[in-house]
Steps between C-alpha positions, in 0.01 A plus 500: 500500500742491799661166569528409812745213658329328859771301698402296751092512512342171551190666438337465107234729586774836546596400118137499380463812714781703407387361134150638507682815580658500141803388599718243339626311798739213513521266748856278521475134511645363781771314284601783252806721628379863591845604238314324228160652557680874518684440155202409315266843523534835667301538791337829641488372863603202703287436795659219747303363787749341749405155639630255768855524347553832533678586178378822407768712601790250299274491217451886474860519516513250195259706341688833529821360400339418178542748163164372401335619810717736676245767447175290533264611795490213778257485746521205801263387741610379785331428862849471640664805653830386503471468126324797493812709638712352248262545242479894594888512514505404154270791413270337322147655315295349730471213761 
């Protein structure tokens, strides 16, 4: 079963969704630091939907710089085109 790691979603029906799928999703507490969650499974995808604080692109960064998930697919969804830019200058799988 793929594991997959949702930043940011509000939402709990994407988790049931994305569960019903057959996939083992995780979804961060806001309180628990993002390092933490990485270090405690491997993860086959990190999808990271960018709010009001506009984080994505710092956090994608974070999540590159990172041996544990260097190599881990990220996908970002963003409605805002500056991020957007940034996002695609950091040549990411998919935003």
């Amino acid at each position: 079963m793929d594991k997959l790691l949702v930043i940011g979603s509000e939402d709990p029906k994407l988790g049931k969704f994305l569960g019903k799928l057959g996939y083992e999703v995780i979804l961060p507490q806001g309180d628990v630091p993002i390092c933490e969650v990485l270090e405690k499974k491997f993860y086959d995808l990190v999808l990271i939907e960018s709010g009001k604080d506009h984080l994505a692109v710092q956090l994608c960064e974070f999540l590159r710089k990172m041996q544990s998930s260097s190599a881990v697919p990220i996908v970002c969804v963003t409605g805002d085109p500056l991020e957007r830019v940034e996002l695609k200058r950091m040549q990411l799988d998919k935003f």
